[in-house]
C-alpha positions as CSV (number, residue, x, y, z in Angstrom):
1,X,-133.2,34.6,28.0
2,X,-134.9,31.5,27.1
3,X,-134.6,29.8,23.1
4,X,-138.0,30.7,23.0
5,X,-137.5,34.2,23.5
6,X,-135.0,34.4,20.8
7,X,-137.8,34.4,18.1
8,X,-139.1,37.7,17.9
9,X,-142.9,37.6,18.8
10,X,-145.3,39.0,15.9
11,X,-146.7,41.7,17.8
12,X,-150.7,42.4,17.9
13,X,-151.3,46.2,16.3
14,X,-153.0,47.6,13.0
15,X,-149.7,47.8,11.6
16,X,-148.7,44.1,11.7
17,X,-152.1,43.1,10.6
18,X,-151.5,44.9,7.2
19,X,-150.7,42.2,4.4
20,X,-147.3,42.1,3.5
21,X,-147.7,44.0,0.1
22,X,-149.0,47.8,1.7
23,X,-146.0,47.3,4.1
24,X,-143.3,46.8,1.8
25,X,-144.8,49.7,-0.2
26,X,-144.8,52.1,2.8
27,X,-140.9,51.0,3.9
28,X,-140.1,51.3,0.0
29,X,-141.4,55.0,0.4
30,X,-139.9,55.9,3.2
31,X,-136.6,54.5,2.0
32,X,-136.3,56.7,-1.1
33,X,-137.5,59.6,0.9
34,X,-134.7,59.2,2.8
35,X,-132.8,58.9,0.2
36,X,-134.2,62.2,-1.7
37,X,-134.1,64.3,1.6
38,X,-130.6,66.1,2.8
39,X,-131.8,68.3,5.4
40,X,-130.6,67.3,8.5
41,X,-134.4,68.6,10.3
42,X,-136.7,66.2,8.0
43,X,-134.1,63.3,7.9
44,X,-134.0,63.7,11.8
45,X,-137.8,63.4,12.0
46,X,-138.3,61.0,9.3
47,X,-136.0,58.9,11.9
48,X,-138.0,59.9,14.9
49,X,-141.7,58.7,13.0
50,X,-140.1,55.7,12.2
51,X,-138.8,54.9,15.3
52,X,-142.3,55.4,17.0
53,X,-143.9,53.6,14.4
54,X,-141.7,50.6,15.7
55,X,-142.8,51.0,18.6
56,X,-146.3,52.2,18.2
57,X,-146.1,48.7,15.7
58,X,-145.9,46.6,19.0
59,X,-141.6,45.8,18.7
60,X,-139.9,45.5,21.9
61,X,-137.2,48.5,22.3
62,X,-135.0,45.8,22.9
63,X,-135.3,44.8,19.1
64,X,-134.1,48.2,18.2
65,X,-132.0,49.2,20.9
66,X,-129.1,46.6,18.6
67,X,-129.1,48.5,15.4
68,X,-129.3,51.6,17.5
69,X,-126.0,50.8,19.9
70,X,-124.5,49.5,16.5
71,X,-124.6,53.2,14.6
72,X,-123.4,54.9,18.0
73,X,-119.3,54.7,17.0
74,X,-119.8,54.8,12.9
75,X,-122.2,58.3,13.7
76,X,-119.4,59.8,16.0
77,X,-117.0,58.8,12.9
78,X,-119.1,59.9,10.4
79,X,-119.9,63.9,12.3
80,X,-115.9,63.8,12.7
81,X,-115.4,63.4,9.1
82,X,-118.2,65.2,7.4
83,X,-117.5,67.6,10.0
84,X,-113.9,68.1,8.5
85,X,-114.1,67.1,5.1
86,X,-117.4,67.6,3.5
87,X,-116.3,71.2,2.5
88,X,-116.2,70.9,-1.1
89,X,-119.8,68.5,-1.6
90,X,-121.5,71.0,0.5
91,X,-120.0,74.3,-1.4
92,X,-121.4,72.3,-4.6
93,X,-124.7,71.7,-3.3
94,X,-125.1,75.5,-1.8
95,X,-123.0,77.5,-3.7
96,X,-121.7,78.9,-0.4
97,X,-118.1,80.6,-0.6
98,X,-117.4,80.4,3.3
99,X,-118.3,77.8,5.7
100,X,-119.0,78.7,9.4
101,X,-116.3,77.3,11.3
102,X,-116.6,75.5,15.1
103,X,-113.2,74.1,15.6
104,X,-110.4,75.1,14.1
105,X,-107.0,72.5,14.6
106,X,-103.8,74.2,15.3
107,X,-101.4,74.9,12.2
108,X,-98.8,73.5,14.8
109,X,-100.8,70.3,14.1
110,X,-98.6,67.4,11.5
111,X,-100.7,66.5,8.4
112,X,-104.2,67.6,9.3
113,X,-103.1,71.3,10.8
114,X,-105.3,74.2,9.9
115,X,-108.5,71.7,8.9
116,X,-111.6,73.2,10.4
117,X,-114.8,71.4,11.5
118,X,-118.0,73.3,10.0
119,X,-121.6,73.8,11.0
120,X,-121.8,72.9,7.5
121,X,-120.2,69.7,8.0
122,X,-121.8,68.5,11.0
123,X,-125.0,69.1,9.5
124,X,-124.3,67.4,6.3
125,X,-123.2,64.6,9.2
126,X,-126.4,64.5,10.9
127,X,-128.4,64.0,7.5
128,X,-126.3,61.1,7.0
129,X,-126.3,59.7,10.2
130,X,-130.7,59.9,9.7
131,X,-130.8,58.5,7.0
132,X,-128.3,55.7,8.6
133,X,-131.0,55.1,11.4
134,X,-133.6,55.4,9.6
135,X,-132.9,52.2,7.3
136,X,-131.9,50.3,10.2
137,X,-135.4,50.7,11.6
138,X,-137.3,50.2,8.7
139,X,-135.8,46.6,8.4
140,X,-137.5,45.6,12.0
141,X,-140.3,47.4,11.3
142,X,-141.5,45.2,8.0
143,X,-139.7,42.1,9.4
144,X,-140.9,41.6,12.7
145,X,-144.3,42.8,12.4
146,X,-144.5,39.9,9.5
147,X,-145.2,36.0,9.6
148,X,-142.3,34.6,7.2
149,X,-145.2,32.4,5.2
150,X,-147.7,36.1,4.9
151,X,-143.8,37.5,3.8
152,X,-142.9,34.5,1.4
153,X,-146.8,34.6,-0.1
154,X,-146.9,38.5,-0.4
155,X,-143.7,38.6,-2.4
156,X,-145.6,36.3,-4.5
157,X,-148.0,38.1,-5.1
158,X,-146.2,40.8,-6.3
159,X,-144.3,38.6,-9.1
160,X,-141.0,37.5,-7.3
161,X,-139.7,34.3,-8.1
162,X,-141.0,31.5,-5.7
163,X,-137.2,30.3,-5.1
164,X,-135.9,33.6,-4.6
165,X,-138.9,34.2,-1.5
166,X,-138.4,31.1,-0.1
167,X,-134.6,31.0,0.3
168,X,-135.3,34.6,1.6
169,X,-137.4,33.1,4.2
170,X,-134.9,30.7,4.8
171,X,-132.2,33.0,5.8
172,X,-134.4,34.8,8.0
173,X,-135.5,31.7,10.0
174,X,-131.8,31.0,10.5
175,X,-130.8,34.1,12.2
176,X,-132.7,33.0,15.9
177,X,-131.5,29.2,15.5
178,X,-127.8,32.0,14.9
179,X,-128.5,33.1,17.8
180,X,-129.7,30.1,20.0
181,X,-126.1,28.3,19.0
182,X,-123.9,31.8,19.7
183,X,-125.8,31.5,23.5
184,X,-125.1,27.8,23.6
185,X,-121.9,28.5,22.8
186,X,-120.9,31.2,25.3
187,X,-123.2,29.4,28.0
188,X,-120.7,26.0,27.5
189,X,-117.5,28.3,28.1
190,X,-119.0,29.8,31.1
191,X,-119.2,26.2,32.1
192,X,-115.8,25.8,32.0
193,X,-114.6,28.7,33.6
194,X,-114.1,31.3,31.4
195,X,-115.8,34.7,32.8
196,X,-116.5,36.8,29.7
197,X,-117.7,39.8,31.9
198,X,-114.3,40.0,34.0
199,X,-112.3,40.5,30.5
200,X,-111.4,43.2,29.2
201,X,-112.7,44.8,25.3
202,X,-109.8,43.0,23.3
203,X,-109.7,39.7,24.9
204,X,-112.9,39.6,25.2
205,X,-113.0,40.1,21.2
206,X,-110.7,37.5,20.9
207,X,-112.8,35.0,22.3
208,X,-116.1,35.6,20.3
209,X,-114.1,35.6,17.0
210,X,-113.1,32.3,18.1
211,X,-116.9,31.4,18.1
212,X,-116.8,31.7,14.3
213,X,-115.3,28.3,14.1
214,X,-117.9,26.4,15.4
215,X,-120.2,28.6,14.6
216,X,-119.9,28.3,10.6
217,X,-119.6,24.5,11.2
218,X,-123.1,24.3,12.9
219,X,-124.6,26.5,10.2
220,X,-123.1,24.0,7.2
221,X,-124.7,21.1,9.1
222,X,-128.0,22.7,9.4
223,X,-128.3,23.7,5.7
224,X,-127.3,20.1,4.8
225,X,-130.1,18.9,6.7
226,X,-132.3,21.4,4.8
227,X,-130.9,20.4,1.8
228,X,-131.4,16.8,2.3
229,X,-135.0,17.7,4.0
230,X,-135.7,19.5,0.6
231,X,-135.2,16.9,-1.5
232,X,-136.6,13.9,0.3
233,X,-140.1,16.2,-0.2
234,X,-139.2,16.6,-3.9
235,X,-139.5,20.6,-3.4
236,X,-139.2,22.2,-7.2
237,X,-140.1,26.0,-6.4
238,X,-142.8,25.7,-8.4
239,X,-144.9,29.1,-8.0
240,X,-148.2,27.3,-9.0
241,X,-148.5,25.3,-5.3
242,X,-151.1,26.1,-3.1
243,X,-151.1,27.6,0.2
244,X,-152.5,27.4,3.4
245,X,-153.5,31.3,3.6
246,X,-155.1,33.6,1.3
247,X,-153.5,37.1,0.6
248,X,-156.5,39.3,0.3
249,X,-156.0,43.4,0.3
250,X,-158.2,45.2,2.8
251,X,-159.6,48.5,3.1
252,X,-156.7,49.2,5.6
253,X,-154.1,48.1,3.5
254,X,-155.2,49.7,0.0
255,X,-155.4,52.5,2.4
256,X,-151.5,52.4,3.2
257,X,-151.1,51.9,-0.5
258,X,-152.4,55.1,-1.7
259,X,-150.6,57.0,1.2
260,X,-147.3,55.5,0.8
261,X,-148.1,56.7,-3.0
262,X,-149.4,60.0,-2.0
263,X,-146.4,60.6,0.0
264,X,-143.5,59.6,-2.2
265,X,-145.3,62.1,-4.9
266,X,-145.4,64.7,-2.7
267,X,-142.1,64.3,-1.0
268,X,-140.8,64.4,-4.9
269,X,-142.7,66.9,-5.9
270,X,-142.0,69.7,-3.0
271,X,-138.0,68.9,-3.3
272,X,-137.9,69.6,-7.1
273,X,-140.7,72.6,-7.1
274,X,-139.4,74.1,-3.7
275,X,-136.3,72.7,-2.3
276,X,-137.9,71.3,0.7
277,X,-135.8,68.9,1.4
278,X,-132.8,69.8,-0.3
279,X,-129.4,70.5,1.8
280,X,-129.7,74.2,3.0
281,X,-133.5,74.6,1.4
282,X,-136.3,76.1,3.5
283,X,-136.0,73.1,5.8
């Protein structure tokens, strides 16, 4: 993979042609939906829509396949121990007196004999586990379907501090150039011998924690230089500059706006009324 590939293109679609503003309304909705939903079914297809929305957004399954692989061991931990343990949150939240049992461990068993794994439990898992996903998706979907300048001038807009935009924009442009010296790195050991692929899991952990080193050292030169770049351009954060681009709202994006709104009233609305939503509700 080339340096040039490290920097996530900006995808042509509808979605990253919204302005920033109707995007970080829609990923605000969906992320206290979420939030509000236990049910295991609508957390699970909250998770699926955003997924295809990355994708139907124009981001390369490579982007998300990361986050993705990442959740894999905490979601088996997570089922194992909701599974187990969640017994007294879920009796709370459904007034049930019995939970259905799957696995029961042996009273034979030191310490954790006679602990049973419920369908309860792995259920209450599973919500989790969505909701888990789901937030690690929405963070691709608004930031690489975004130009960092539209992202800096749309939080702007909205009445964030200049500074506080611009050193977030900052930190985003440093994870590729991350990236680029983590590759160099690992390409310059391979140089020298060292065949990551023939180690084994802990040696081979060993050996990127030791990238830390020179890892941290390259980032402290690089924000020096953007320190001393900074200054020799007298930057003040002062939110009155101008800017290249204008931030206008479309019909698409006040559009997005009133169905992110629509949606968080409605997804509020049937929970509270209903229970829709709620953890062994209707659905």
């Amino acid at each position: 993979m080339s340096d040039a590939q490290l920097y996530a293109p900006i995808p042509d679609s509808c979605f990253a042609r919204l302005d920033f503003r109707p995007k970080l309304a829609l990923v605000t909705t969906l992320t206290i939906v979420a939030f509000i939903w236990e049910s295991p079914l609508l957390g699970g297809l909250l998770a699926l829509v955003v997924a295809l929305a990355c994708l139907g957004a124009g981001i390369n399954f490579r982007y998300l396949r990361a986050p993705i692989l990442l959740l894999l061991p905490f979601g088996l931990l997570i089922l194992v121990t909701q599974g187990f343990f969640a017994d007294a949150v879920i009796r709370l939240r459904t007034g049930q007196a019995a939970l259905t049992p799957v696995f029961v461990i042996p009273e034979s068993v030191w310490l954790v004999g006679g602990a049973a794994m419920s369908v309860e439990g792995i259920a209450y898992g599973l919500n989790i586990l969505a909701k888990m996903l789901t937030m690690a998706l929405l963070v691709p979907l608004l930031v690489l379907t975004t130009d960092l300048d539209a992202m800096v001038l749309g939080m702007v807009k909205i009445r964030i501090p200049y500074k506080i935009a611009f050193v977030l924009a900052s930190t985003l442009r440093f994870f590729p150039l991350l990236l680029s010296d983590i590759r160099a790195i690992t390409e310059a050991q391979r140089l020298r011998g060292l065949a990551l692929e023939r180690m084994g899991p802990i040696r081979r952990a060993r050996i990127y924690a030791q990238l830390a080193v020179p890892l941290i050292l390259g980032v402290i030169v690089k924000s020096q230089m953007l320190e001393v770049m900074l200054q020799s351009k007298a930057f003040t954060g002062d939110p009155a500059r101008t800017y290249l681009h204008e931030a206008r709202l479309g019909p698409g994006d006040w559009a997005v706006l009133m169905l992110s709104a629509l949606l968080l009233v409605t997804a509020v609305a049937l929970y509270l009324a209903f229970g829709i939503g709620r953890f062994g509700g209707p659905l």
